[in-house]
N, CA and C atoms as an extended XYZ file, in Angstrom:
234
Properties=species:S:1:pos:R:3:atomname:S:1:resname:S:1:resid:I:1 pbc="F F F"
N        56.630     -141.929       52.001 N   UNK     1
C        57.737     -141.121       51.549 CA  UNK     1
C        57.289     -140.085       50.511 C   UNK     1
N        55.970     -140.463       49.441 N   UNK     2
C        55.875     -139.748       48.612 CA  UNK     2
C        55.327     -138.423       49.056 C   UNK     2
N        54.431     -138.495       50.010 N   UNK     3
C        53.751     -137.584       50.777 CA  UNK     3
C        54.608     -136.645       51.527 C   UNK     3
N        55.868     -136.840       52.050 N   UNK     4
C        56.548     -135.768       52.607 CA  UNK     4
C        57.083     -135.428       51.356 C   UNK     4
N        57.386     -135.760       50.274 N   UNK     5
C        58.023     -134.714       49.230 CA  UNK     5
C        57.197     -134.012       48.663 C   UNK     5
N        55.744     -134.544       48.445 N   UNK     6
C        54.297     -133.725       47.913 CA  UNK     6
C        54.657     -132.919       49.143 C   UNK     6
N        54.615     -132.796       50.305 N   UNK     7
C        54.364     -131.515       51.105 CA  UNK     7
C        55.249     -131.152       51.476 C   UNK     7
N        56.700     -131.025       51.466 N   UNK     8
C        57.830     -130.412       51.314 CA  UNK     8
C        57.881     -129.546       49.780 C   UNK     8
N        57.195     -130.357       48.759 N   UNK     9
C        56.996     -129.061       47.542 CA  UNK     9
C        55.808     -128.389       47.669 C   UNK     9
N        55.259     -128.569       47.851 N   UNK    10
C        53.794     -127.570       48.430 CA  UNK    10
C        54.626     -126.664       49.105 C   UNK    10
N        55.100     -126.672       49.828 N   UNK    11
C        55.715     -125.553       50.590 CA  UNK    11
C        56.811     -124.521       49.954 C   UNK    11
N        57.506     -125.448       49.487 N   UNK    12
C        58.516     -124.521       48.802 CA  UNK    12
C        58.118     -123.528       47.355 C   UNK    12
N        56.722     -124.302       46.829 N   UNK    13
C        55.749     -123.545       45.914 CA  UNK    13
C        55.268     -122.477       46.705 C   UNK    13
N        54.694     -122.673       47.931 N   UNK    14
C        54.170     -121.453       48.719 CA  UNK    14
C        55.381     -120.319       48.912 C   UNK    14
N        56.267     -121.032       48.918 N   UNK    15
C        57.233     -119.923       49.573 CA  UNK    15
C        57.862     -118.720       48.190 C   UNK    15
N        57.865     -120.078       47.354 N   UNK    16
C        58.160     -118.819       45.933 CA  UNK    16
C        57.711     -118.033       45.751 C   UNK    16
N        55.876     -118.376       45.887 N   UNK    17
C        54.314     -117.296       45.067 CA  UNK    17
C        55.258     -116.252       46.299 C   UNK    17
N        55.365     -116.817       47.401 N   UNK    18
C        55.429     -115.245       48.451 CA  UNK    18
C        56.817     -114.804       47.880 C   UNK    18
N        57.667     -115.190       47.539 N   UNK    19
C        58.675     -114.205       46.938 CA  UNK    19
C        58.431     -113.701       46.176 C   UNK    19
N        57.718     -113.945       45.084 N   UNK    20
C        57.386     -113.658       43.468 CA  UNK    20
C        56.426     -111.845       43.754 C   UNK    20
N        55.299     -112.665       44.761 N   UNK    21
C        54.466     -111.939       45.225 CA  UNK    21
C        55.428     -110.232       45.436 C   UNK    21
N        56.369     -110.314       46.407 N   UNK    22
C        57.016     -109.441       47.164 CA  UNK    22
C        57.759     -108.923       46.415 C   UNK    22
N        58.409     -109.591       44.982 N   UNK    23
C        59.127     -109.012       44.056 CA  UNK    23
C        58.607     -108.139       42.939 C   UNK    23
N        57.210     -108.730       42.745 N   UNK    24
C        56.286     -107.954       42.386 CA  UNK    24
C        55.907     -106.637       42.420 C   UNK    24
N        55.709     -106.587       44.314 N   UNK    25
C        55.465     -105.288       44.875 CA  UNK    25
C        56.511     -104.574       44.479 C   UNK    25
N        57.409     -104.774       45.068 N   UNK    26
C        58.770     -103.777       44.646 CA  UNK    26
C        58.561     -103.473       43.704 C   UNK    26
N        59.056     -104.139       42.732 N   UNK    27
C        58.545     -103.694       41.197 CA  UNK    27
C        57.715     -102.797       40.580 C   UNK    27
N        56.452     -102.625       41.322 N   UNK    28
C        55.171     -102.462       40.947 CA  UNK    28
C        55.948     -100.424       41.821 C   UNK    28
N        56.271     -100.719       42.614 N   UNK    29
C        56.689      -99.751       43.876 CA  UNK    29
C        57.882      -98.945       43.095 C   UNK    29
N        58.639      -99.455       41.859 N   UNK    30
C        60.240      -98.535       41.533 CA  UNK    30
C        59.550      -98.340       40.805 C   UNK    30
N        58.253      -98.710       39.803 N   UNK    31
C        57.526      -98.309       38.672 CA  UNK    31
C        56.882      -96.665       39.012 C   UNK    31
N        56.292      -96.953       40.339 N   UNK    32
C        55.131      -95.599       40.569 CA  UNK    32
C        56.174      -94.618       41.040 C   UNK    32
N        57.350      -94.809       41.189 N   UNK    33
C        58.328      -93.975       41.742 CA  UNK    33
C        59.146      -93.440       40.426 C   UNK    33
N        59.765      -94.288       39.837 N   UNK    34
C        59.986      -93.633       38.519 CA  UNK    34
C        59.153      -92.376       37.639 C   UNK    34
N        57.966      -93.152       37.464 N   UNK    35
C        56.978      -92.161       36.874 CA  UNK    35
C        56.912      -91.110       37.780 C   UNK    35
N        56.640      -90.977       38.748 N   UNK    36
C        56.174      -89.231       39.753 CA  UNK    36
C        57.919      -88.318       39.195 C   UNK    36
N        59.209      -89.451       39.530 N   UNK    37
C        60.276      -88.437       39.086 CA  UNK    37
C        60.010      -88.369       37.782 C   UNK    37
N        59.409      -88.916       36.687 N   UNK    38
C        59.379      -88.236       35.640 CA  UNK    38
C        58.420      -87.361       35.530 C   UNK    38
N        57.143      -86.858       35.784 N   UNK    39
C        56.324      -85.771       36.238 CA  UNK    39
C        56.982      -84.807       36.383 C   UNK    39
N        57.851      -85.457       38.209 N   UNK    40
C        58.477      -83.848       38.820 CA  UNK    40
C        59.305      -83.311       37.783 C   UNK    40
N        60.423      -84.768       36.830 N   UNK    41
C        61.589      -83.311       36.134 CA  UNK    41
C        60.801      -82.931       34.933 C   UNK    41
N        59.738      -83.504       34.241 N   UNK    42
C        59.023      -82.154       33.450 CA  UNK    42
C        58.366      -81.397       33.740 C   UNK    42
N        57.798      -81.181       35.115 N   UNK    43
C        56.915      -80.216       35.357 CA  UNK    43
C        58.129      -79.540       36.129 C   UNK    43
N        59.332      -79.429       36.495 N   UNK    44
C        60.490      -78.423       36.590 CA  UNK    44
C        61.298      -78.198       35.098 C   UNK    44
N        61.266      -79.196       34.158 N   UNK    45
C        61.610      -78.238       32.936 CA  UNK    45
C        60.503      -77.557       32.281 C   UNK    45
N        59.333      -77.546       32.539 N   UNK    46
C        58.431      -76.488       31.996 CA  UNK    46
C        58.183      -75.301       32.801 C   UNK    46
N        58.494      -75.636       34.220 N   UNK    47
C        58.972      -74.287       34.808 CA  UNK    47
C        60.180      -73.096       34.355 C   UNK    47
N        61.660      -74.041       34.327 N   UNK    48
C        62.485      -73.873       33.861 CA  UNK    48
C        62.208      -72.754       32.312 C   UNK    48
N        61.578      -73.277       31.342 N   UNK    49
C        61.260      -73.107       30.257 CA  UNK    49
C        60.097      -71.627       30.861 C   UNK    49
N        59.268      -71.767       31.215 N   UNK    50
C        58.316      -70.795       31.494 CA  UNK    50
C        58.985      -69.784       31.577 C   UNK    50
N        59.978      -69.531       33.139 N   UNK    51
C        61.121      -68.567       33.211 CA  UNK    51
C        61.679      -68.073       32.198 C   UNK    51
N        62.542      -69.036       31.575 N   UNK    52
C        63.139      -67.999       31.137 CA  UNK    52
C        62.294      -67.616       29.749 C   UNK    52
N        61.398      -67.680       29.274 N   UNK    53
C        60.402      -67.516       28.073 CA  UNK    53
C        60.061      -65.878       28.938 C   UNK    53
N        59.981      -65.786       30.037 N   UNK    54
C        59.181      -64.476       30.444 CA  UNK    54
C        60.740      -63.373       30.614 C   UNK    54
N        61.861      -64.189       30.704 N   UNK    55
C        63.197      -63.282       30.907 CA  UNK    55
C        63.175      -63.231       29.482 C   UNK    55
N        63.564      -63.509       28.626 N   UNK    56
C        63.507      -62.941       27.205 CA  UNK    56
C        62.354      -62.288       27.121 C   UNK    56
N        61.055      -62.458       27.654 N   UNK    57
C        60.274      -61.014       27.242 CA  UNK    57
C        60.431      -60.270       27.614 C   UNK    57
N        60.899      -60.117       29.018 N   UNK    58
C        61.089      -58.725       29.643 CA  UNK    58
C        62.659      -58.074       28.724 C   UNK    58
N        63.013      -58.858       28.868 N   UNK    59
C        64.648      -58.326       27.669 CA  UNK    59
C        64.197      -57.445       26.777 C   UNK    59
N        63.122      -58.045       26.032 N   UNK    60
C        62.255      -57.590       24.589 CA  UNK    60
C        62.154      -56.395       24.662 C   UNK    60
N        61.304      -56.617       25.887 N   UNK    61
C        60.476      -54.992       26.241 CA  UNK    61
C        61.050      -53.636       26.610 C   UNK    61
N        62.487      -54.216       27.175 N   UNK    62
C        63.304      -53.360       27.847 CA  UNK    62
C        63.921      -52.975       26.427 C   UNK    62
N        64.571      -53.769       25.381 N   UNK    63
C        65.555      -53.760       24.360 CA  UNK    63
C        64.253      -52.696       23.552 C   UNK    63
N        63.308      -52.991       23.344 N   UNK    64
C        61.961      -52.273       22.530 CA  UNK    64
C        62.047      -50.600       22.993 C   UNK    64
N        61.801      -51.113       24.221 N   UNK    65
C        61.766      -49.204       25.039 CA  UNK    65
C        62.901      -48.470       24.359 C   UNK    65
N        64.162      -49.123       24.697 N   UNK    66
C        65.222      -48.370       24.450 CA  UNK    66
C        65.323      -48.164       23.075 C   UNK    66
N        64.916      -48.747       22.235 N   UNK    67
C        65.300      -48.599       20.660 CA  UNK    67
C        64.106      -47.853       20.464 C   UNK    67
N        62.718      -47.441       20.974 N   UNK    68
C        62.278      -46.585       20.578 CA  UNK    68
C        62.813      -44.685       21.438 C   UNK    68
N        63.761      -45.111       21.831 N   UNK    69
C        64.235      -44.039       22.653 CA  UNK    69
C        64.892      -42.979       22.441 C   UNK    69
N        65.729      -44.648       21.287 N   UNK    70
C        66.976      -44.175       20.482 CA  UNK    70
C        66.391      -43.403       19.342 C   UNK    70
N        65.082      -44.002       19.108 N   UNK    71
C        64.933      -44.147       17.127 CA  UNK    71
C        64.409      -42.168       17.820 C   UNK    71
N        64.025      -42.154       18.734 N   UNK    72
C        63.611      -40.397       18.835 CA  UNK    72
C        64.466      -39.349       19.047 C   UNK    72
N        65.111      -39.980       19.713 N   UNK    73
C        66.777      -38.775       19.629 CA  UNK    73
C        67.285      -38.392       18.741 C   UNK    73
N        67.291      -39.726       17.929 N   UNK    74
C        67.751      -39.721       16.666 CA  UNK    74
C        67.215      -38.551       15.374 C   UNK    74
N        66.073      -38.782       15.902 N   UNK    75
C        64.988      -38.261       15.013 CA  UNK    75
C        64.768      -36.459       15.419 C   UNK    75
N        65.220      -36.254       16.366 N   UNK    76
C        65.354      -34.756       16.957 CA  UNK    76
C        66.894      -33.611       16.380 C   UNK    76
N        67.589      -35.065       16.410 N   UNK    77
C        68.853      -34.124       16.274 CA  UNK    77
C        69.322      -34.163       14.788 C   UNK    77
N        68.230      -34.852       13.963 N   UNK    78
C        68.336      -34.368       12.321 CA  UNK    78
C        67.358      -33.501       11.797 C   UNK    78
């Protein structure tokens, strides 16, 4: 009798490691997946950020032109 419960728990030990095992993976699997989406959304908010860092320069440059445009008109008609 003792022997079928030694190997009725042997088994049900085997069967856990393989759940444990498989819960593991997953685990191991929402981990490497998490991290890449955290990659992708900072390497799209440093895109994000890049953009518009180059739309305020061009603003600059445009707002610059014109105020030196102004500052000469200005400077003609006194």
């Amino acid at each position: 009798m003792d022997v079928r419960f030694e190997a009725m728990d042997q088994k049900m030990d085997a069967r856990f490691e393989s759940i444990d095992l498989r819960f593991m993976s997953i685990d191991q699997r929402f981990t490497a997946t998490d991290q890449k989406m955290d990659a992708q959304f900072k390497a799209l908010m440093a895109a994000i950020s890049e953009s518009k860092a180059q739309s305020e320069l061009t603003s600059l440059g445009v707002i610059s032109s014109l105020s030196e445009r102004v500052a000469m008109l200005e400077s003609r008609s006194h």
